[in-house]
C-alpha positions in Angstrom: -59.5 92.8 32.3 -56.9 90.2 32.5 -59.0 87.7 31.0 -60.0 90.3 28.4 -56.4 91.0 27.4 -55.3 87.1 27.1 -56.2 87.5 23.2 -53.8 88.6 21.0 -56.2 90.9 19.4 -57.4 92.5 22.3 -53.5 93.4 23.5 -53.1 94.9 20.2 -56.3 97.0 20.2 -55.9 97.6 23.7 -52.5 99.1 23.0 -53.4 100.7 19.9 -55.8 102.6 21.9 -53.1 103.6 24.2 -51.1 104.8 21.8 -54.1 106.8 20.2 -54.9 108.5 23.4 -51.1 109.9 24.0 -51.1 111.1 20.3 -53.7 113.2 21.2 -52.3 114.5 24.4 -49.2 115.1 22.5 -50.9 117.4 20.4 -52.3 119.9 23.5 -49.3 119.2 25.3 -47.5 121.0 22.6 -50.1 123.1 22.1 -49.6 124.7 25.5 -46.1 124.9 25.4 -45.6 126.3 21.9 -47.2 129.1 23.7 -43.7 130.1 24.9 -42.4 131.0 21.7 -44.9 134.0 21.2 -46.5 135.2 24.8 -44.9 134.6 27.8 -48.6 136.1 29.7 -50.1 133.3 26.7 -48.1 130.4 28.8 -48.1 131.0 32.4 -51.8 131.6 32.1 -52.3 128.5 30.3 -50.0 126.7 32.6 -51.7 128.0 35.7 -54.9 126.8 34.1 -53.8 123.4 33.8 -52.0 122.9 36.7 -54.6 123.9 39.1 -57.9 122.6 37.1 -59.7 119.8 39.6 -61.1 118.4 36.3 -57.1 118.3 34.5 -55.6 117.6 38.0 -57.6 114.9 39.4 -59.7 113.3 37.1 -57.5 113.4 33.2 -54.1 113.7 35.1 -54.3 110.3 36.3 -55.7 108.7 33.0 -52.9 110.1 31.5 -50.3 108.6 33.9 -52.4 105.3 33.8 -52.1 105.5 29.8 -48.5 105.8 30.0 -47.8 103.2 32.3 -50.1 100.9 30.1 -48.7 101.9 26.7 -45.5 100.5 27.8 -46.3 97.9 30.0 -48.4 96.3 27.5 -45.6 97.1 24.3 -43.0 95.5 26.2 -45.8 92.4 26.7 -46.3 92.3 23.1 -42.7 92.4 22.7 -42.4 89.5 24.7 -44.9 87.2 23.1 -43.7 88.1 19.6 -40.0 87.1 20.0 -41.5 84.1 22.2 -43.7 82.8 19.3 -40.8 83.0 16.9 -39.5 79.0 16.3 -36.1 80.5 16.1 -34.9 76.4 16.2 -36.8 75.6 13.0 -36.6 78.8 11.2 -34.2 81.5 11.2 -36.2 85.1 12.2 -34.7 87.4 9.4 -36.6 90.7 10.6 -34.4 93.1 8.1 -36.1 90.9 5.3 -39.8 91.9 6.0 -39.9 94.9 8.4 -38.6 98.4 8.9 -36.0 99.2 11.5 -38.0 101.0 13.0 -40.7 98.3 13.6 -38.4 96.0 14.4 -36.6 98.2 17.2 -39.7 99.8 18.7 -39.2 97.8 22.3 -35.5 99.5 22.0 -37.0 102.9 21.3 -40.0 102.6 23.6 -37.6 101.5 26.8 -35.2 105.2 25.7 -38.6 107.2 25.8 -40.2 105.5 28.9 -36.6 106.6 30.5 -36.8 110.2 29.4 -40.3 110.3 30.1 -39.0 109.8 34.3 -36.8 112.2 33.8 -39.1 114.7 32.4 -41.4 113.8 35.6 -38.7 114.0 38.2 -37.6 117.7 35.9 -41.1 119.5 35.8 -44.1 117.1 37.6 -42.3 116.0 40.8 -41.3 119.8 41.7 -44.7 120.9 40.6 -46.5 118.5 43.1 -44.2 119.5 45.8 -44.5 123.3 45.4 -48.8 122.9 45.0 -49.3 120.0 47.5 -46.3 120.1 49.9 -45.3 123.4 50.1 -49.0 124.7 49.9 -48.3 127.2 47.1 -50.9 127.4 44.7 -50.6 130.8 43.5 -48.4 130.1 40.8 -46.5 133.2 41.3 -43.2 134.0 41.8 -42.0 134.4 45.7 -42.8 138.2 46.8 -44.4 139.4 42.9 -47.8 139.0 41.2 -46.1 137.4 38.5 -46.5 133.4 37.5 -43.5 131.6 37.7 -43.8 129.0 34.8 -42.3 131.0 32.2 -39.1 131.3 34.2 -39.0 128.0 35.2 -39.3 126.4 31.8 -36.3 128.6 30.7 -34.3 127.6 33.6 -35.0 123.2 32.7 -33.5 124.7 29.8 -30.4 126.4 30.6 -28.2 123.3 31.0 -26.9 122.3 27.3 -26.7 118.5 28.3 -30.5 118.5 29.3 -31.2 119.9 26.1 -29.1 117.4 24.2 -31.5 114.6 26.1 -34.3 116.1 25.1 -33.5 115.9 21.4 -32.1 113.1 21.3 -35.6 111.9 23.1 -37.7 113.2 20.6 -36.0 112.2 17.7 -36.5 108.4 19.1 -39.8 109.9 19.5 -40.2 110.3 15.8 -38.8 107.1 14.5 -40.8 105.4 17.4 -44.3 107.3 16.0 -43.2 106.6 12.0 -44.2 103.0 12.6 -46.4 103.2 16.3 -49.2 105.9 14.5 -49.8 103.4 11.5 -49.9 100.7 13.7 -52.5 102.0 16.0 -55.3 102.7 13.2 -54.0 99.6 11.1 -54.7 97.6 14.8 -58.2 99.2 14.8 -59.6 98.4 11.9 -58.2 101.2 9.0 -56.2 98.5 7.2 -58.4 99.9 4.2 -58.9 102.4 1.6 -58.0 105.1 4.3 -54.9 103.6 4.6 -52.5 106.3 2.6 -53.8 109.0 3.9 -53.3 107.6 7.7 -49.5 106.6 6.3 -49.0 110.3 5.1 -51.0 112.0 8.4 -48.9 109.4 9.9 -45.1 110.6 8.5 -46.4 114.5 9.0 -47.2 113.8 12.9 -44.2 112.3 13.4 -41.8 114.6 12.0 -43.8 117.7 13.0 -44.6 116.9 16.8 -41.3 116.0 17.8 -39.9 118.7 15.6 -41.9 121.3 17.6 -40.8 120.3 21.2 -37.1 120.2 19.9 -38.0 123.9 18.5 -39.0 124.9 22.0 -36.3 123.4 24.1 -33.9 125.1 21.7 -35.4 128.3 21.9 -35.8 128.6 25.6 -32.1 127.5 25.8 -30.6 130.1 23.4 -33.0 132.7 25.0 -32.9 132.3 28.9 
C-alpha cells in the first residue's frame, strides 16, 4: 500500500475515492435523519436498525471510520507535498491568480470539519457505544417504556443553541469544502471530459443541498424539543 501510494497519481485517486465513498454515506446518513422531520416511529426504527445491524455495525462501520481517517490523513499529505513542491525562492506562488478560494483553503476547511467530525463522535457515537457495549443495553428503549429512545435523544444534542451554531457553521465549511472536493474527486478519476458540466452542476446542487438539509434538521429539532 505504501509503495502503491508513493505516486502522485495514485494519492490523488486514492483520495478521490475516499472522498467518493463519504459522499455517498452522506447521502443515507441524511437520509435517516431527515426522517425526524416527518415520523418520529420513521426514525427510531431506522435508527435501531442501524445501530444494531452486525452487517452496519461491524463490518461498514469500520470502513467508514477507516474512510474518514484516510480522507484526511491523505488531504493533509497532499497538502503537504503541494506547498512542498512549490519553488517559492524562484517563483512567487500567487494562488488567487489561478484557483478558487475554496481550492486553495481546502486543508483549512478540511482540519475545521475533521474537528467537528470528533465532536459529533464524542456527541452521538461515543455515548452510543457505551450505552450498547458497556452498559449492555441493546433495547434501544427508553428506561422503564417500550418506546426507543433516539428520537428524544437527537432533540436533546439539540437543545443547547451554541451546539447548534457549531453545527452550522460545520456544514457550511462543509459546503464550500464539497463546491471544489466533489469536482475534484471525478476530475481525479478520469471524468475530466464531456461529462464534465454536468458533474460541475450535480457537483454545486450536492453541495448546497446536503449541508443545507442537516442544517434544516439541527434547526428544527432545536426550535421543537
Amino acid at each position: 500500500m505504501s509503495g502503491f501510494l508513493s505516486s502522485s497519481i495514485a494519492r490523488k485517486v486514492a483520495m478521490a475515492l475516499s472522498a467518493l465513498f463519504l459522499i455517498f454515506f452522506l447521502i443515507i446518513h441524511l437520509a435517516v435523519n431527515l426522517t425526524s422531520l416527518f415520523s418520529e416511529e420513521a426514525f427510531n426504527q431506522a435508527s435501531h436498525f442501524m445501530g444494531t445491524n452486525p452487517l452496519i455495525q461491524f463490518a461498514l462501520q469500520p470502513i467508514l471510520i477507516f474512510g474518514v481517517v484516510f480522507h484526511f490523513v491523505m488531504g493533509f499529505v497532499l497538502e503537504l507535498k503541494n506547498r512542498a513542491s512549490r519553488n517559492v525562492n524562484y517563483v512567487k506562488y500567487n494562488g488567487a491568480a489561478s484557483a478558487s478560494w475554496m481550492s486553495r483553503n481546502m486543508a483549512i476547511s478540511g482540519g475545521v470539519i475533521l474537528a467537528f467530525i470528533v465532536i459529533h463522535f464524542l456527541d452521538f457515537w461515543i455515548p452510543e457505544l457505551n450505552t450498547k457495549y458497556v452498559v449492555g443495553d441493546m433495547s434501544g428503549y427508553i428506561e422503564g417504556t417500550t418506546n426507543y429512545r433516539y428520537y428524544e435523544e437527537l432533540q436533546h444534542k439539540f437543545a443547547s443553541p451554541v451546539k447548534v451554531g457549531i453545527y452550522v457553521v460545520a456544514f457550511v465549511l462543509l459546503a464550500l469544502h464539497l463546491m471544489h472536493g466533489f469536482q475534484s474527486a471525478f476530475q481525479s478519476i478520469g471524468f475530466n471530459n464531456k461529462y464534465t458540466s454536468c458533474v460541475k452542476s450535480l457537483g454545486k446542487w450536492y453541495s448546497i443541498l446536503i449541508p443545507l438539509g442537516f442544517i434544516i434538521i439541527a434547526l428544527f429539532h432545536h426550535f421543537n424539543h
